[in-house]
C-alpha positions in Angstrom: -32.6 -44.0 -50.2 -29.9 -42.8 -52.4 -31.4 -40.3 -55.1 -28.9 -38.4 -58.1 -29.0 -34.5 -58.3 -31.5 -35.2 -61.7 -34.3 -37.1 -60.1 -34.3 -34.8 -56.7 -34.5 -31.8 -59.0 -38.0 -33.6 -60.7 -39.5 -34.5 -57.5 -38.9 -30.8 -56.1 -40.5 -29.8 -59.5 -43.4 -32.3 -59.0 -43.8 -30.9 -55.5 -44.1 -27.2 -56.6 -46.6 -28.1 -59.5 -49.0 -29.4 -56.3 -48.3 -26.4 -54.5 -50.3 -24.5 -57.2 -51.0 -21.0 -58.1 -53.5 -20.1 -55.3 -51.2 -20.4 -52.7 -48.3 -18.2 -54.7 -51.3 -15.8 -55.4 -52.3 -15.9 -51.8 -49.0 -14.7 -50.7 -48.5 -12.2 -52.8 -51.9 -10.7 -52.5 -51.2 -11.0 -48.1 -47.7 -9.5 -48.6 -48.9 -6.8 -50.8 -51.3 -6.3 -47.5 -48.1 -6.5 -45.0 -46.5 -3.9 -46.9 -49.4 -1.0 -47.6 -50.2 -1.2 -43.7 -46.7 -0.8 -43.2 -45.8 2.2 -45.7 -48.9 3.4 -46.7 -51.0 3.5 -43.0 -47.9 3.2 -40.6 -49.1 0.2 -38.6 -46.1 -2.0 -37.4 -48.6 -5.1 -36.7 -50.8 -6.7 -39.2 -53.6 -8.8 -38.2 -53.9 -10.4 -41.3 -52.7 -14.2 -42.5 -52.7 -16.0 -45.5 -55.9 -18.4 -44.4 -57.5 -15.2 -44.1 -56.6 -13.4 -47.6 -58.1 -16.8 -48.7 -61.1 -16.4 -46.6 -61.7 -12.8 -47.9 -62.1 -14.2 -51.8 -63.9 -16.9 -50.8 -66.4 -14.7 -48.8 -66.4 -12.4 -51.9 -66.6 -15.6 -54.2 -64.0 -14.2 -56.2 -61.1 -16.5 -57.1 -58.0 -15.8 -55.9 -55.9 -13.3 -58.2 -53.1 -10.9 -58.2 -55.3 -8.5 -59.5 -56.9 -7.7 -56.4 -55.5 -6.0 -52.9 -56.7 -6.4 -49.2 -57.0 -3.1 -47.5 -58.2 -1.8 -43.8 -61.3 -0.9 -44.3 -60.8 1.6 -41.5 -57.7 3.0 -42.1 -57.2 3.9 -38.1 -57.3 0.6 -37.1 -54.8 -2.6 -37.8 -55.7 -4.9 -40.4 -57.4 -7.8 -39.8 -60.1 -10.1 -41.1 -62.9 -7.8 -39.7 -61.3 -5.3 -40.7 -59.9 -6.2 -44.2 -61.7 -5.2 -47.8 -61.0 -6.8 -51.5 -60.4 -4.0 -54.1 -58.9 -4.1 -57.5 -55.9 -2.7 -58.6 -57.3 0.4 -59.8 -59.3 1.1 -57.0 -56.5 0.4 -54.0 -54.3 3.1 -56.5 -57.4 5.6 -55.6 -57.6 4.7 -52.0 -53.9 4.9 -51.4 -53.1 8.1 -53.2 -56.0 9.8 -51.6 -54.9 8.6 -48.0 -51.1 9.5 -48.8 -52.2 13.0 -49.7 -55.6 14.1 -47.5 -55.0 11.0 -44.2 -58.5 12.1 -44.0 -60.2 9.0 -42.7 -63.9 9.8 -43.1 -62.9 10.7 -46.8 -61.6 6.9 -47.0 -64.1 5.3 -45.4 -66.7 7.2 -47.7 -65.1 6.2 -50.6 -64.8 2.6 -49.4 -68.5 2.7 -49.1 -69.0 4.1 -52.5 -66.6 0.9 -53.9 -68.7 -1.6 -51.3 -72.0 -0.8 -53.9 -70.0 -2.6 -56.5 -69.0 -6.1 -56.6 -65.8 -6.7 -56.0 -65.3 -5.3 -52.7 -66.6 -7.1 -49.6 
């Protein structure tokens, strides 16, 4: 049926609304992901999906923010859900600014044991 420019434009904006925030979170969190293991830890291929990035918070029972980053938890390795960590914005600055400068990977895997004793990484 035959709908004017006005009334598309409302149902488009009803259909966003349902979209909700989760899934515009859970994208940004995964392309955040997509672009550290590209720049930061050189890997080409990501492991990593969007159903994942939401499995990770709910694993962590965290809800989904931009707040938080997924990182390898072995920096050597692609990312991937076995491989993927939740840290906060503060901590993945530490991480990535120790790797940039040392690509010392028993360093990062220390210090992403030392952020595993708190409780907001998985």
């Amino acid at each position: 049926r035959y709908q004017c420019r006005k009334h598309v434009e409302e149902r488009c904006k009803q259909w966003r609304r349902k979209a909700g925030v989760s899934k515009k979170v859970l994208a940004r969190v995964w392309h955040a992901a997509y672009m550290d293991a590209r720049a930061v830890f050189q890997r080409k291929v990501t492991k990593l999906s969007q159903a994942d990035v939401a499995r990770l918070f709910a694993e962590d029972g965290v809800e989904p923010a931009v707040s938080f980053r997924a990182l390898p938890a072995d920096p050597n390795e692609v990312i991937s859900v076995d491989n993927a960590i939740l840290v906060s914005m503060d901590d993945r600055k530490r991480l990535v600014r120790d790797w940039t400068a040392n690509e010392d990977a028993a360093r990062y895997r220390e210090m992403v044991l030392q952020l595993q004793g708190r409780d907001l990484v998985r």
